[in-house]
ROSE-279574 format. One record per residue (C-alpha): residue number from 1; residue in one letter; x, y, z. Coordinates in steps of 0.1 Angstrom, whole numbers, plus 2048, in hexadecimal, padded with zeros to 3 digits. Example, Ala and Ser with C-alpha at 12.3 -4.5 7.8 and 13.67 -1.06 7.14 Angstrom:
<recs>
+-----+------+-----+-----+-----+
|  nr | rest |   x |   y |   z |
+-----+------+-----+-----+-----+
|   1 |    A | 87B | 7D3 | 84E |
|   2 |    S | 889 | 7F5 | 847 |
+-----+------+-----+-----+-----+
</recs>
This chain:
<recs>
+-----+------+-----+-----+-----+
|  nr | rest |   x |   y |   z |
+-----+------+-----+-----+-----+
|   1 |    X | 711 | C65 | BE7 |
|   2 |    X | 704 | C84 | BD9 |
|   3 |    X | 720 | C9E | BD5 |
|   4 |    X | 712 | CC8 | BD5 |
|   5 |    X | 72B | CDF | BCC |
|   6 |    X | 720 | D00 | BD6 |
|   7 |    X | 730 | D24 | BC1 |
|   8 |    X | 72D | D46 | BBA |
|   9 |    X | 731 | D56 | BDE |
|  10 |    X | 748 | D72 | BE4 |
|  11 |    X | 748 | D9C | BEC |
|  12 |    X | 731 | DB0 | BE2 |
|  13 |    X | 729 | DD2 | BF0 |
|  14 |    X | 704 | DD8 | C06 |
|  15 |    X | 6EA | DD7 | BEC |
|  16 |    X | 6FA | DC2 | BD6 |
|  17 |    X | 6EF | DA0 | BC3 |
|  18 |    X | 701 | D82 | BC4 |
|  19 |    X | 6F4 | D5C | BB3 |
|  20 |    X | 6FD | D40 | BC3 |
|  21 |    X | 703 | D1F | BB0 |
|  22 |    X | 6FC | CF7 | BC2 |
|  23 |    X | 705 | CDF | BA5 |
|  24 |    X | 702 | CBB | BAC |
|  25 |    X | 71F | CA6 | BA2 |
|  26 |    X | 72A | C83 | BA1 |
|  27 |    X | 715 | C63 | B95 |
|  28 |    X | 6F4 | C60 | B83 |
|  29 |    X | 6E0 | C56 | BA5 |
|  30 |    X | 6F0 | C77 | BB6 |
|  31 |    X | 6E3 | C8B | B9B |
|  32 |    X | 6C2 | C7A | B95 |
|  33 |    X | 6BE | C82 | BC0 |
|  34 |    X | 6CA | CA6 | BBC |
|  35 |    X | 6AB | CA8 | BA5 |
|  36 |    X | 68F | C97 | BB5 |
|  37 |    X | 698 | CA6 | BD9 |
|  38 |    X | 693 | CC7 | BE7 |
|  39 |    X | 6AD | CDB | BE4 |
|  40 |    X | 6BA | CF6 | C04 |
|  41 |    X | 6CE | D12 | C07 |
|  42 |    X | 6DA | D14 | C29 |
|  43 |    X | 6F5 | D32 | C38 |
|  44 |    X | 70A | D35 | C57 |
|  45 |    X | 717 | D54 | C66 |
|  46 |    X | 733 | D54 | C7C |
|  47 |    X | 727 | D4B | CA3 |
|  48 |    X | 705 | D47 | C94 |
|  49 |    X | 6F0 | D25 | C8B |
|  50 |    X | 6E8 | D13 | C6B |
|  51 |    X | 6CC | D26 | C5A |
|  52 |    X | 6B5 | D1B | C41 |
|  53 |    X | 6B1 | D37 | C26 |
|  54 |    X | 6A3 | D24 | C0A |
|  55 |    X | 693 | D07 | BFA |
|  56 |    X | 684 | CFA | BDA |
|  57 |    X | 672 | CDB | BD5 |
|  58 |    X | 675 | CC3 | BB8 |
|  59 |    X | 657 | CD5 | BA7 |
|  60 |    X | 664 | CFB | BAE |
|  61 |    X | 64D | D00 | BCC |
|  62 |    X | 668 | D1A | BE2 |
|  63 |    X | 666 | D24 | C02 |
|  64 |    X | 67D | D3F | C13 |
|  65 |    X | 687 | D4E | C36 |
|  66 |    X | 673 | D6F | C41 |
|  67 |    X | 695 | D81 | C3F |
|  68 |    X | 69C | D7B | C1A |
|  69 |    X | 67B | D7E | C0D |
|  70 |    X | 679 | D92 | BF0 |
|  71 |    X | 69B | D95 | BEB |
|  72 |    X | 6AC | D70 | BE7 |
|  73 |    X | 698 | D5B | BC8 |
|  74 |    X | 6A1 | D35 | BC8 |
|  75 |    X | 69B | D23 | BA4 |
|  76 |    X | 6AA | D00 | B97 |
|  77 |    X | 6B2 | CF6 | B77 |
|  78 |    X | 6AC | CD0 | B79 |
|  79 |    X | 6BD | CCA | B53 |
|  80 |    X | 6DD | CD9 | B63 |
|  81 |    X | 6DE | CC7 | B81 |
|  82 |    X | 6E5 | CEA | B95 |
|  83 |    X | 6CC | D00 | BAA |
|  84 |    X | 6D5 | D26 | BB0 |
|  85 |    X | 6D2 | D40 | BCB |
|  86 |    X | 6CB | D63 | BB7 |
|  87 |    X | 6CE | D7C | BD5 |
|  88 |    X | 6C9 | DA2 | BD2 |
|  89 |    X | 6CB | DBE | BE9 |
|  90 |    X | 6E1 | DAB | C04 |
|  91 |    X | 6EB | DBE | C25 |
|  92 |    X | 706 | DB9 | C3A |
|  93 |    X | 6F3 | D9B | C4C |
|  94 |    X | 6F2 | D88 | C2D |
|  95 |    X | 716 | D7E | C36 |
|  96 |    X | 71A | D56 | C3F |
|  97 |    X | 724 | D39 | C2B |
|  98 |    X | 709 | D2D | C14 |
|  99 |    X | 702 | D09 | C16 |
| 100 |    X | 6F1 | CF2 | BFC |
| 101 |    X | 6D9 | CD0 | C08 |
| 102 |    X | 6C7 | CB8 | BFB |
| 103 |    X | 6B9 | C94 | C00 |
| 104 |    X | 6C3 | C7E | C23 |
| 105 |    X | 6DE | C93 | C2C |
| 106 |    X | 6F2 | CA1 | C12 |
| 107 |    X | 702 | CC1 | C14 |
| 108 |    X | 71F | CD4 | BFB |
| 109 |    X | 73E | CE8 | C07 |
| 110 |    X | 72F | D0E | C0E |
| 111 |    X | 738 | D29 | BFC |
| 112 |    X | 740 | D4A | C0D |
| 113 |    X | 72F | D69 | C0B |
| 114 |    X | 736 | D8C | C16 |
| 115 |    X | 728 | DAE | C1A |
| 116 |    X | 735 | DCC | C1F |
| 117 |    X | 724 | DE9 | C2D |
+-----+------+-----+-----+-----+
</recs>
């Protein structure tokens, strides 16, 4: 069982920056999949579907969604266990609950973010 813990979501005014945080927790196996899987960010909006936003493989190759392009930057820090979600000039349709994935199926909590306008 690989456990994510997401963080680092909140308010932040149009144009903002935010970083979001997906730490893997729990035993030695969880981590050592955290760090050989790609790793997702996904968000939800309310009424809206799953998106995929984000992903970095195990060797740092990163893809993105045409609507965050140039603004989000996905790393990972494979020492730490954690990969991060460094977004700048959000808008107001930024707003969902950020997801973190990896491996079979294994997804963490969501941490919230909000724009205001």
């Amino acid at each position: 069982q690989v456990q994510l813990v997401e963080s680092g979501g909140g308010l932040v005014q149009a144009g903002g920056s935010l970083r979001l945080s997906c730490a893997a927790s729990g035993s030695i196996s969880s981590r050592a999949i955290f760090s050989i899987n790609t790793v997702d960010w996904y968000r939800q909006a309310p009424g809206k579907q799953r998106e995929l936003v984000a992903s970095i493989t195990r060797g740092g190759l990163t893809n993105y969604a045409d609507s965050v392009k140039g603004r989000f930057t996905i790393s990972r820090d494979n020492a730490r266990v954690t990969v991060y979600l460094q977004m700048s000039s959000l808008k107001p349709e930024d707003t969902a609950v950020y997801y973190c994935h990896t491996g079979r199926d294994y997804w963490g909590q969501g941490t919230l973010v909000t724009v205001s306008s």
